[in-house]
N, C-alpha and C positions, 0 to 999 in steps of 0.2 A: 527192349526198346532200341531197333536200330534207326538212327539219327543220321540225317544225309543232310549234311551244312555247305553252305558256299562257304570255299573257304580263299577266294580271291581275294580279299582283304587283305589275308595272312602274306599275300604276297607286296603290301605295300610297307612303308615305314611305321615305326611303332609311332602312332601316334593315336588319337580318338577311336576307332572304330578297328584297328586292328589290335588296338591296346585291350579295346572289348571282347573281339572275336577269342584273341590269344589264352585270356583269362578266365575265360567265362568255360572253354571247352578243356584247358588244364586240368581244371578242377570237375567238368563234368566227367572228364574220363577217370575218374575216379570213384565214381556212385555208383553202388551195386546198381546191374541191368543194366545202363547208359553205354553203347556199343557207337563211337561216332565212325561215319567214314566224311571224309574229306575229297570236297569235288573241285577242281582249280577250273573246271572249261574243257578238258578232254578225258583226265584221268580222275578215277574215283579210286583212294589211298586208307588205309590204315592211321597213318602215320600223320601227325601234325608236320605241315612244311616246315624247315625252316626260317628260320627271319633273314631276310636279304640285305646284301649292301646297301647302305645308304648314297650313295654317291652315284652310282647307275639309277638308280629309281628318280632323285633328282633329274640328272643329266634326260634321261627319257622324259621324264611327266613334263620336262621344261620345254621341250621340243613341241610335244604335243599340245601345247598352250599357245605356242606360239602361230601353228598352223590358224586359214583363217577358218571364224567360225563355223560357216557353212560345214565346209570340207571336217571339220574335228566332230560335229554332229554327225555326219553321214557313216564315218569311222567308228563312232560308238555305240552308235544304233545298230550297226552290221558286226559290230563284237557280240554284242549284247544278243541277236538272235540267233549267232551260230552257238553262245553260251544255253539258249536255252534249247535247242537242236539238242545241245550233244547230253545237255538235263533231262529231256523226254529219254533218251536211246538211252541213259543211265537208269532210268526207272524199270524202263523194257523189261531191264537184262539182270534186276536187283531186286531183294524185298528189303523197303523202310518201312517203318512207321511212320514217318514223319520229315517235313524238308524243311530247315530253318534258313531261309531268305534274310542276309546278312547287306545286300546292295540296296541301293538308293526308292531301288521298286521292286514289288511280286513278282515271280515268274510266271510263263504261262505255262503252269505244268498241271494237269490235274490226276494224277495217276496217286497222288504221294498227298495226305492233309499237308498243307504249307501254313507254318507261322514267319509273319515279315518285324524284321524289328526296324523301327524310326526311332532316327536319334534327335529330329527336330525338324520341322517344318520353313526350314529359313530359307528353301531352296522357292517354296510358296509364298511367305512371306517378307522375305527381302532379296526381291528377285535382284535388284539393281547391284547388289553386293557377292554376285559371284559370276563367274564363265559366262556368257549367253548360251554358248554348248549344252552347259551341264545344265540351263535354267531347259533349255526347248528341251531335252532329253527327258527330265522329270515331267514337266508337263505334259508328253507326247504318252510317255510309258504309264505313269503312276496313274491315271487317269483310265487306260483300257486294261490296266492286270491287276485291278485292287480286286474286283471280282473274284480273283483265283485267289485272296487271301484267305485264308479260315479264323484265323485269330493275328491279332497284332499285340508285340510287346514292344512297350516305350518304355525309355532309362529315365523316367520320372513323371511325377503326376502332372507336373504344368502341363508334358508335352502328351499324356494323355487325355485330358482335359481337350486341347488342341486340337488332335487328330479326329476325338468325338463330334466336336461343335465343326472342324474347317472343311473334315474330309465326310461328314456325314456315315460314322463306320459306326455300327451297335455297340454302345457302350457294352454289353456282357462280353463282345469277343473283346478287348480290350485290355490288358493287365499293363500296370506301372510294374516295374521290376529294377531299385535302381543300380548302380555302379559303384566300384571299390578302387578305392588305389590299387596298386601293382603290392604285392608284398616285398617286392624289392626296396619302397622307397621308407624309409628310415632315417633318423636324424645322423647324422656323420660326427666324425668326434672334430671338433672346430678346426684344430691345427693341422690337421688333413685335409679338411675341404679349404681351407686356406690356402693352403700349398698348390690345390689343382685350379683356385682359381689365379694363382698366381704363374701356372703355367701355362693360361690360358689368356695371359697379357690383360687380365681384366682389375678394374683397381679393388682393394680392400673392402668399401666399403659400400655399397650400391643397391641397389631395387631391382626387382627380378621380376619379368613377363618372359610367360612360355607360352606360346603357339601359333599356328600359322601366321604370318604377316598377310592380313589379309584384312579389308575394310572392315567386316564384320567386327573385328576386333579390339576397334575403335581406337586405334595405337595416337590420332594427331591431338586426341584429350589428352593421353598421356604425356606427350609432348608439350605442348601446351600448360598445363598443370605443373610439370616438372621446370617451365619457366617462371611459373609463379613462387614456387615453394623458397621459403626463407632458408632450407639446410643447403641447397643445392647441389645433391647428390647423385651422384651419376645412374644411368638405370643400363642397365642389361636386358637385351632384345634376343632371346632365343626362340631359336625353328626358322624352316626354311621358307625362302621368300616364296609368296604366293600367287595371286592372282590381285586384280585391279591396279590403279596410281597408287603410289607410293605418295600421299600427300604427306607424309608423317614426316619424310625426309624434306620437301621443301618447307617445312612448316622449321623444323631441326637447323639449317640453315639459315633461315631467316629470323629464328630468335637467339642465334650465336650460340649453340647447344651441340655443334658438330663433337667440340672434345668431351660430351658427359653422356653421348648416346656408343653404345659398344653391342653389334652384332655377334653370334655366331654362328649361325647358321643351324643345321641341324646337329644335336652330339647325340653322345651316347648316356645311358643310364646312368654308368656310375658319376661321370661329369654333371649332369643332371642334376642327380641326389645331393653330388656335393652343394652347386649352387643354393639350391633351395637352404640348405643346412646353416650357408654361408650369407647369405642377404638379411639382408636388414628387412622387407616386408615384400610378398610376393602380392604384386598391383595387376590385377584385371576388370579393366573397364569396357567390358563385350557388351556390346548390344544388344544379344540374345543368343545364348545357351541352350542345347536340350540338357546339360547335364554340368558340364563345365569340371571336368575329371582334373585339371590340374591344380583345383583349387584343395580340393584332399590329398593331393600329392606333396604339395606344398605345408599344409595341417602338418602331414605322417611324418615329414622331416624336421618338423620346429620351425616353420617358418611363419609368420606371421599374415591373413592374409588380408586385403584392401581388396575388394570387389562391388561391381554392380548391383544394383537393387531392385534388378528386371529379368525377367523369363526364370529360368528355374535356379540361379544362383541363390535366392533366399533361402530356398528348400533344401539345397544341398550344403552351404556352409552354414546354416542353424544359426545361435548363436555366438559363432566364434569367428565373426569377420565384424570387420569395420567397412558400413554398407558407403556406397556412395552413387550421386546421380550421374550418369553416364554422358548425361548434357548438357553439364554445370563441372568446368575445369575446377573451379573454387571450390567446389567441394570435393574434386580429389586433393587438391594441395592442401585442402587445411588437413585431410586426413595424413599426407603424406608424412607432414611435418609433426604432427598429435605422436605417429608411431616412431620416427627417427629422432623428436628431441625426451620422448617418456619412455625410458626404457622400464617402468613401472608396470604401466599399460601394454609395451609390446611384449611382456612375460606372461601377462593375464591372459594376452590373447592367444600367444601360443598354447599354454596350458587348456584354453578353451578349445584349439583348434584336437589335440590329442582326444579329451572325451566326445568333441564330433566325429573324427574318425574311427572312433570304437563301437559307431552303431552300422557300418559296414564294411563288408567282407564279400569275397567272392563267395567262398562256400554260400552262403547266404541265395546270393545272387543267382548260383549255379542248382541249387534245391527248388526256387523260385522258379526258373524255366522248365526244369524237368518236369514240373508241375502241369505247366501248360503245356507241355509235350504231350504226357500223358493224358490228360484231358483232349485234344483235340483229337487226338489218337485213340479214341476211347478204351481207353487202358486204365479208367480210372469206375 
């Protein structure tokens, strides 16, 4: 089974979708017959890229946001068809089985069976909450190369469910196939991740949100809520700044909250790991998830978690979150205050969050796609 993946993702920050790309083909390249090559846009490799600086990929991605919209559509529309130029001359010149479309939309290739993975439909459904670029881009593309899809895999049932009913796609080509933590993230032993958060200027004792700063993510509830809460605990804001108003910040301000909010921007893993290790309850109040991977991340470390009660967050932390409504502050603070003043209850839920985590695994994941490899490929 030779396997030709976009592997342009690989070249962005570890976060969602390269977090996925990274782990899913680790472990594929491990399963007897599974042969991948990696295509970035001119060269087709062997070898998985490495992982890039963090601080160049900012510094560009923030430029390009900047540009006005018109002008960042036209630019990515013209990446996008010289990518799929040098994808046809890659087919020409090569034998796959099969092309795994890891971008936002299909390509136009049909030389190769293509399976496309969707991570969530938010780009459809809450157009108001990202880029205008990125919105006309999907709309433009996803619309005339769904065609060239053969089969489509979603990282969970809500967002398969979704794609059958919004995008009108044959529920048989269809699989849910869902997501795993990284095997890196683990519980830390306390007085080490103590120490790193202490090198990190951050206080002792705090709440921890990991991911994009961005609307979707519903950060001025959290704000908000964290003005109500009786503990008054400071939270912790990790990942780097995103796209839309930053309403979170005048909201932070205008409820005298400037000294209990603490940024860091993007870190690395093992900072990461420790935070989680380290916080009192990890709080995500998203508006809508396809999968919501930091919530198991936060499980795999010990940490407690507080999430949403909408899109696929039910499905993926199970039983071991303390749900809450995404549009009622009041009910993140009463939750906030239930897990920082019961240390009873935040032990029950970490221990919950650990046998939720034990029902996924890459391997899992990685067996799961080859499946539909093979199948689309008729290799089965």
């Amino acid at each position: 089974m030779n396997i030709l993946l976009n592997a342009v993702p690989l070249k962005n920050l570890m976060t969602g979708i390269s977090r996925y790309v990274r782990n899913l083909y680790q472990h594929m390249e491990t399963m007897p017959g599974a042969s991948v090559y990696y295509f970035g846009g001119r060269l087709c490799r062997k070898e998985m890229p490495e992982k890039i600086r963090s601080d160049s990929w900012v510094k560009n991605t923030s430029f390009l946001w900047k540009l006005p919209w018109p002008l960042a559509l036209s630019l990515q529309s013209a990446g996008w068809l010289r990518y799929e130029r040098s994808l046809r001359l890659c087919a020409q010149q090569n034998r796959f089985d099969v092309y795994h479309e890891t971008a936002f939309t299909p390509s136009a290739i049909k030389a190769i069976p293509q399976v496309l993975t969707i991570y969530d439909l938010s780009l459809l459904k809450f157009k108001n909450m990202h880029p205008k670029e990125r919105v006309r881009f999907y709309d433009i593309f996803l619309k005339r190369r769904l065609k060239y899809a053969g089969h489509i895999i979603t990282i969970s049932d809500f967002v398969r469910s979704e794609v059958c009913s919004e995008l009108d796609f044959p529920s048989e080509k269809v699989t849910a196939i869902p997501l795993a933590p990284d095997p890196f993230f683990s519980p830390r032993e306390i007085q080490n991740a103590r120490e790193v958060v202490k090198k990190m200027g951050l206080p002792e004792e705090f709440l921890l949100f990991v991911g994009t700063l961005e609307p979707r993510k519903n950060l001025p509830l959290l704000i908000t809520a964290a003005a109500a809460c009786g503990s008054k605990i400071p939270i912790v804001l990790v990942g780097w700044d995103g796209w839309g108003k930053d309403a979170w910040k005048d909201i932070a301000r205008g409820k005298g909250l400037e000294n209990r909010i603490f940024t860091t921007g993007y870190i690395d893993e093992e900072a990461l790991a420790s935070l989680y290790s380290a916080a009192q309850a990890f709080v995500f109040p998203s508006f809508y998830e396809g999968f919501g991977l930091p919530v198991l991340e936060a499980m795999a470390c010990g940490c407690p978690v507080i999430c949403s009660n909408t899109s696929s967050l039910p499905e993926v932390a199970g039983k071991a979150a303390v749900f809450i409504d995404p549009f009622e502050p009041k009910s993140l603070a009463i939750a906030i205050d239930k897990i920082v003043e019961n240390p009873r209850l935040r032990e029950d839920i970490v221990q919950k969050g650990f046998e939720q985590v034990s029902h996924f695994s890459w391997e899992k994941t990685a067996e799961q796609t080859l499946e539909v490899f093979c199948s689309v490929a008729g290799r089965q």
